[in-house]
N, C-alpha and C positions, 0 to 999 in steps of 0.2 A: 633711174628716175630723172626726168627732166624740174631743172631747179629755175625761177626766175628770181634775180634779184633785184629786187624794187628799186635799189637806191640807187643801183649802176644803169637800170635801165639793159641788165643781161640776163641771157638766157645761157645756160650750159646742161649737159647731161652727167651723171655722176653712176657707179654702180653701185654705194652704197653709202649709207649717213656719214660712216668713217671719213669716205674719199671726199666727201661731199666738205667737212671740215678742216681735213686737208687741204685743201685747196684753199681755202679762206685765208688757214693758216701762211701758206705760202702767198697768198698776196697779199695778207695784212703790213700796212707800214713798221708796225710793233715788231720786235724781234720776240720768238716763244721757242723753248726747249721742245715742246709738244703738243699736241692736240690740245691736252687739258690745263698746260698752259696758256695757252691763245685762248680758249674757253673764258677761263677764270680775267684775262685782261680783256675780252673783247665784255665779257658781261660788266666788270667796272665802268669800263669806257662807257657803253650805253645809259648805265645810271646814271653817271656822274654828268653826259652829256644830252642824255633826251629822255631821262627817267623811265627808265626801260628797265624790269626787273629779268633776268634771265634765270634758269634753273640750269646748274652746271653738274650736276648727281652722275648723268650721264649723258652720251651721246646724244643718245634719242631724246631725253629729257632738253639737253638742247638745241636740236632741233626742231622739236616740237613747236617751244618756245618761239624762236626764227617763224616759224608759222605762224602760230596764234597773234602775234605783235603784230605782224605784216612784212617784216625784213624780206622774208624769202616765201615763194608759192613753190609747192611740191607737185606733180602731173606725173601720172605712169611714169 
C-alpha cells in the first residue's frame, strides 16, 4: 500500500498496516518498547496536542483512525 503523510508532506509504500506503524515508530522522536506502545503515546500526544481522538484496540483500528482524521491517505 502506498501511504501519504500529510503533515510531512511524504509519500512511502508499506506491505502491510503493521510495517506501516513500524515505521512511524522508528521515526517517532518518542522512544516506544513497541508498536502498541508508540500507538498508545502517539494517540496521547494528539489529544493532548490537536485534540485528536485515536482508537488504539488495534492495528487496523489505528490505522483507520490515521485516515479518517486526515494524518495519513491509503492508495493501493
Amino acid at each position: 500500500m502506498k501511504v501519504h503523510f500529510h503533515n510531512r508532506d511524504k509519500k512511502a509504500r508499506f506491505r502491510s498496516e503493521t510495517a506501516l506503524i513500524e515505521w512511524m515508530r522508528r521515526h517517532d522522536p518518542e522512544s516506544s518498547r513497541d508498536i502498541f506502545d508508540f500507538m498508545e503515546g502517539y494517540k496521547k500526544r494528539k489529544w493532548l496536542f490537536e485534540n485528536i481522538q485515536l482508537n488504539t484496540a488495534t492495528v487496523s483500528d489505528f490505522v483507520s483512525d490515521l485516515v479518517n482524521n486526515g494524518i495519513i491517505s491509503i492508495t493501493g
